[in-house]
N, C-alpha and C positions, 0 to 999 in steps of 0.2 A: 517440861520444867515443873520441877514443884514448889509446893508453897512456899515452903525455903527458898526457891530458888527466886520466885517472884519476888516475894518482902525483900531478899539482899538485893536483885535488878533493880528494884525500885525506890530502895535507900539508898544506891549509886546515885540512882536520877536525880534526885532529891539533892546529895550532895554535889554533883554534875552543876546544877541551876543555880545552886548556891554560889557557888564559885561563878558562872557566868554574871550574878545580879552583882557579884562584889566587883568583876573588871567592871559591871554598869556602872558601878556606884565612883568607883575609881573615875571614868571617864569624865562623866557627869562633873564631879566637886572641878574635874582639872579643865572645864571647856574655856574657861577664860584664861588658863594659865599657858602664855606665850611661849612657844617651843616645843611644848608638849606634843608626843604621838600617841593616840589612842591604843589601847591594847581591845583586841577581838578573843574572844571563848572559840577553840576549835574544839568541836565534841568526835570520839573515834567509840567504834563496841567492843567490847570485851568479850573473846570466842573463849571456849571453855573447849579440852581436847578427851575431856570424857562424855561418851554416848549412855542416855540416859535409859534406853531401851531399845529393843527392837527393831519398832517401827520404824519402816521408811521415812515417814512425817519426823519423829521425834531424832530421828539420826540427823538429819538437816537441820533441827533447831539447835543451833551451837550456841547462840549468842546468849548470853549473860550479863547484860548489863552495858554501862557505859564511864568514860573515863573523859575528864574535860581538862584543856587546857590552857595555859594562854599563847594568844597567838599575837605577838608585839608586832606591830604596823613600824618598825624606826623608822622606815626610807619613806615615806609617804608626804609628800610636799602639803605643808599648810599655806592656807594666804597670805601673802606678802603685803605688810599695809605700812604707810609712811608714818615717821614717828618723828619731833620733834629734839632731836638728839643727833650732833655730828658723830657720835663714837658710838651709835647704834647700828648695828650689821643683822642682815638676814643671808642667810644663805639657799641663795636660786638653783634648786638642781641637787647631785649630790654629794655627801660630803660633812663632814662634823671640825667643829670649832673646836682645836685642843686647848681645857684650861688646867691650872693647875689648883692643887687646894690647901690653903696656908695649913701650917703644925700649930699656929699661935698667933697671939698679938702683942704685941706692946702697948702696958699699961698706959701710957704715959701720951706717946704719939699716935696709938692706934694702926700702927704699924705692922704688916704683917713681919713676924719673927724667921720665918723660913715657909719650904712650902715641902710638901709629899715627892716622895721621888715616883708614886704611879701618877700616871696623865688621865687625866679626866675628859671626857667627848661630850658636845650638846652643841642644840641647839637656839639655846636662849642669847639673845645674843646684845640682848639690855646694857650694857656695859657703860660706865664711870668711870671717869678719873677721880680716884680718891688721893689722898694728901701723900701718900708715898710715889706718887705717880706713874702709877699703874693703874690699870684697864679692871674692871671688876663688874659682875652682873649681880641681879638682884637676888641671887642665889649665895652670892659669899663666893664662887669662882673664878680665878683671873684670870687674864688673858697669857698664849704663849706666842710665841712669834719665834723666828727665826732673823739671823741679819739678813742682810740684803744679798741676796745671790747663796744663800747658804742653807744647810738642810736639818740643822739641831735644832730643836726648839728649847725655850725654853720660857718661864717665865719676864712676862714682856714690861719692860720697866723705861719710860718715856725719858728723855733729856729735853727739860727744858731750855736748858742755854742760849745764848743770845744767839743768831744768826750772823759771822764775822762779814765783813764790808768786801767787796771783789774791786778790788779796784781799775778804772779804764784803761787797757793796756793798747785798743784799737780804736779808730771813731771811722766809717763808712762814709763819705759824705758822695752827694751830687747833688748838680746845682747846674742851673742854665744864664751864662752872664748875659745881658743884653748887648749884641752887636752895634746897635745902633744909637746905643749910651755917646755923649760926646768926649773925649779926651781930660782927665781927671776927676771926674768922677769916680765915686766911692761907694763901695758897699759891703756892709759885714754881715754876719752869722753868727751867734750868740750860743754856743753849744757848754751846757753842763756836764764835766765830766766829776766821776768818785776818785776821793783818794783812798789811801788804805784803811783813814778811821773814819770811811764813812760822811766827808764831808763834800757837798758840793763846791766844786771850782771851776772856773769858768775859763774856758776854752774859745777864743774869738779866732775866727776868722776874717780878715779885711781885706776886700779886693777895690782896685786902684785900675782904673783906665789909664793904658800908657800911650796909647798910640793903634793905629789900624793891626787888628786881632792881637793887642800884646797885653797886659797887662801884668801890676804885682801882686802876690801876695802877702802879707803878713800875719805871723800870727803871733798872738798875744793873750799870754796865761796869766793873767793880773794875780797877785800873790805869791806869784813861784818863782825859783831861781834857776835860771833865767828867765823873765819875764816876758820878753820879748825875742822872737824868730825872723828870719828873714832880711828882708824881701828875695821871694823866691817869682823868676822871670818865668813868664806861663804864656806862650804863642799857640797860637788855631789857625787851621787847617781846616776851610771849608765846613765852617761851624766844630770841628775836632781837634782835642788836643792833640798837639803835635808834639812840642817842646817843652823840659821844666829844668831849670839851669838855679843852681841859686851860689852864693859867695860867700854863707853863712858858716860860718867851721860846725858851729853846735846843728847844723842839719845833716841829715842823711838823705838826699834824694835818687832815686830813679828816674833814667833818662829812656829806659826802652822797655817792651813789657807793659807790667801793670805797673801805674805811675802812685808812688808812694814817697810819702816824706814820715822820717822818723826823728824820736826827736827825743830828750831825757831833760825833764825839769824835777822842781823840786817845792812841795807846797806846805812844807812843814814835819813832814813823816816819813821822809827819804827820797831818792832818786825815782822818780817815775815813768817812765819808758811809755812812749805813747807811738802809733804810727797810724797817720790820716790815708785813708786809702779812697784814690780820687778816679779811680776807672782805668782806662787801656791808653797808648797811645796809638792815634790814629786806627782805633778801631771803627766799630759801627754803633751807632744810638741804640739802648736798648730798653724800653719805658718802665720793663720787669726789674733792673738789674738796681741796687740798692748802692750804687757808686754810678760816677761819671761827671765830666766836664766838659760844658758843651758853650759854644756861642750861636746863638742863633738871635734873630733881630725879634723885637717884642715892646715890653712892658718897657722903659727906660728909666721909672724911679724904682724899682725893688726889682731884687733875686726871684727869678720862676724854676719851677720842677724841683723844689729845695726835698732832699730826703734825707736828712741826717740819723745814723742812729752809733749809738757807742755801747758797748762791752760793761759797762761798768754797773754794780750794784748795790745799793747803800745797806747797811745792817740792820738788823733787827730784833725787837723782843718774838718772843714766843707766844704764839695766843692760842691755838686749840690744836687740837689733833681732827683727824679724819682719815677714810677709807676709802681705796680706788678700788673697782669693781676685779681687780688681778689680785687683790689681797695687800697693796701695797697700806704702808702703815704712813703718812703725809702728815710731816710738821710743818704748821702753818705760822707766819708771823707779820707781825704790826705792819711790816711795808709793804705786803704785798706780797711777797716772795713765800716761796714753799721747798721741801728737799723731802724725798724718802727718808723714814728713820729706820723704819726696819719693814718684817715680810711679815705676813698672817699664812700661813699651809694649812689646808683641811687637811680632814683627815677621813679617808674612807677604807672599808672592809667586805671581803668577798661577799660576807655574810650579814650586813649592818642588821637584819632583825634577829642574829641570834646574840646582838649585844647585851651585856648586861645591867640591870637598871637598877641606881640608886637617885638616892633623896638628891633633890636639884634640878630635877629635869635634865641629869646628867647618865652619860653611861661608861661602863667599864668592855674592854676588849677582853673577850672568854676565850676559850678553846675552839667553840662550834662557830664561833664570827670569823676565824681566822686573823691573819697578819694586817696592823695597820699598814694602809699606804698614805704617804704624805704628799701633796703637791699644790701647786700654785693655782690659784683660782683663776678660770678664766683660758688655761693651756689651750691654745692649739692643739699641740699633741696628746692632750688630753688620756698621758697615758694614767691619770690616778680615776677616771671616771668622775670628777668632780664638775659641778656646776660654780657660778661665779658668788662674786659679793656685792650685793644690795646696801648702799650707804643709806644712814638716815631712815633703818626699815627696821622692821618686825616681823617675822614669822609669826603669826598666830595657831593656836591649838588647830592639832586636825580632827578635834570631836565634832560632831555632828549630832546637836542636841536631841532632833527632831528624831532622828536615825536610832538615838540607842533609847527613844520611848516605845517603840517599836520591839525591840527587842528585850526593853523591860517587859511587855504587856507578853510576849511569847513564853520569857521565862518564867512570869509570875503563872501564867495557863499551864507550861508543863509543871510546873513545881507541886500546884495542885492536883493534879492528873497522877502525879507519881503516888501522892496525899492519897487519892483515892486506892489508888491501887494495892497500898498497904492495907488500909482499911477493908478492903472486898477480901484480899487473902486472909488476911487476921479471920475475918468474920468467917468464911469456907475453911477454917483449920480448924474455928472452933467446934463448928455442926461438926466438922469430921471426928474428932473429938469426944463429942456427946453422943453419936451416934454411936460409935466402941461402947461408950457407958451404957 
């Protein structure tokens, strides 16, 4: 090699180290910036395919220098730490957050105006509900989602709307009467059922000691039309129903089977169909089973083994959003109640580090990353390769401060070392040089 050859190898070097202090420096400013993947310097040499002489020795020395580059880490899992935010997501495993990125905003509302028809990938997963109610991270990218069961994303835009009332169309009951109660004796059950606008009405049941294992029923919907059911005739068999007979036109009861009475009142908001579902007859006692009508001897002033529950669900406002670890998108509201509104899909690629990267801690799908795949976090069949979703989390940066001091102190050694090397052939070129003279 000659002195040419040395000063350009070693002005490579030089510019080589450069480029590796600048991914440092890169790393470095981003180790707190949440999402981020550190980018690595991979350095290759540059063979030259002319022989400079002769020599066996100088025929093998090909190499000429070096060529650096970067080498993006995207798949590399950072720490996952909890973050005081229901619409903050991390993603465990792998897999990229599709967002979209608005074209504008609106003066006025602050509103995004539309959004980019290319799809945006990251990992930041800070997200907001801003005033148009939509999903946004601290980047200025929103969220995309897909519906529920469906495979298009798009940008994800919340419904806040009330939660509509279900109203109780079934009520399950069991209940143990006491056998050895005396003849007239009375006892009710006080059960709250919904109507359609969400109001509670009340639902009684009243039972009546008639005589050795007989007794009646009635029931009684205080504000509704008809108001009053029954008496429907209810005999036991060995502590089990046996018999239910009633004279009521407005009843519908079953006599064999599962013993049920149905029945259509009305409490302000239309006709509303209800049917009590009270167990088998002459089956077997079952302590699991969330129906049944038993006599057995006991307690003789109150109802034992009482299990009621009814179908019905009252309405609600809207209060926040949140995320199930499959990517579900969960509208939560004031009573209690919740519903899927929509789907979150990652998004993964053959090639996630030959992604390409812009401003946001965001990335673009190139040529060398290959074809998005989309799927649901969390899959079984896990056929997109993705990991799940961390509610209420953060990804943190995967720089490793300590790690790239280390490799400052390497590049700042060769940077000098190249420094020198210029210097020593400069100075050997010039003797060569003066000695001609």
């Amino acid at each position: 090699m000659s002195y040419y050859g040395a000063l350009g190898t070693a002005v490579q070097g030089i510019s080589a180290q450069a480029i590796a202090i600048g991914h440092i420096s890169d790393n470095v400013a981003n180790a707190t910036t949440n999402g981020y993947k550190q980018v690595k310097t991979s350095f290759a040499d540059l063979v030259t395919n002319k022989v400079l002489g002769a020599s066996a020795v100088l025929d093998n020395n090909r190499n000429m220098g070096v060529t650096a580059s970067a080498d993006f880490a995207n798949r590399q899992q950072g720490q996952i730490i909890s973050h005081n935010s229901f619409t903050s997501i991390a993603v465990d495993g792998n897999g990229f957050i599709p967002v979209a990125k608005p074209t504008g905003f609106d003066r006025e509302t602050g509103e995004p105006t539309g959004f980019e028809d290319t799809v945006y990938y990251t990992r930041l997963g800070d997200f907001r509900l801003d005033n148009s109610n939509r999903l946004v991270n601290s980047a200025g990218y929103y969220l995309m989602s897909a519906e529920v069961g469906g495979t298009t994303i798009s940008p994800f835009e919340l419904d806040d709307e009330a939660i509509a009332a279900v109203a109780t169309t079934t009520v399950d009951y069991r209940v143990n009467l006491p056998a050895n109660a005396s003849t007239g004796s009375t006892f009710s059950n006080g059960i709250a059922v919904i109507d359609s606008e969400s109001n509670d009405r009340n639902f009684q049941l009243v039972w009546e000691k008639t005589g050795n294992n007989a007794w009646e029923l009635t029931i009684n919907t205080s504000g509704g039309t008809p108001d009053s059911f029954g008496p429907i005739n209810v005999t036991f068999n060995n502590g089990l129903l046996n018999t239910m007979t009633t004279t009521d036109p407005n009843l519908t009861v079953t006599t064999t089977g599962d013993a049920t009475v149905s029945l259509s009142t009305d409490f302000g908001s239309g006709a509303q169909a209800i049917a009590l579902n009270l167990g088998e007859f002459n089956g077997t006692f079952d302590s699991g089973s969330t129906t049944g009508l038993t006599q057995y001897g006991g307690n003789v002033s109150a109802l034992t083994n009482v299990n009621i529950d009814q179908n019905g669900l009252k309405g609600g406002e809207f209060t926040y959003v949140t995320f199930g670890e499959d990517g579900s998108i969960i509208y939560n509201y004031e009573n209690g109640r919740s519903q899927v509104g929509s789907q979150l899909l990652l998004a993964n690629f053959p090639e996630p580090d030959r992604l390409d990267r812009v401003d946001g801690t965001v990335f673009l799908q190139s040529s060398r990353s290959g074809e998005v795949v989309l799927g649901n976090p969390g899959d079984s069949d896990n056929e997109a390769g993705i990991g799940v979703i961390r509610a209420g989390a953060l990804e943190q940066s995967t720089v490793d401060v300590a790690e790239q001091m280390s490799r400052l102190i390497v590049a700042q050694q060769a940077y000098s070392m190249n420094g020198q090397v210029i210097s020593a052939a400069d100075s050997m070129l010039s003797r060569a040089i003066d000695m001609k003279r």
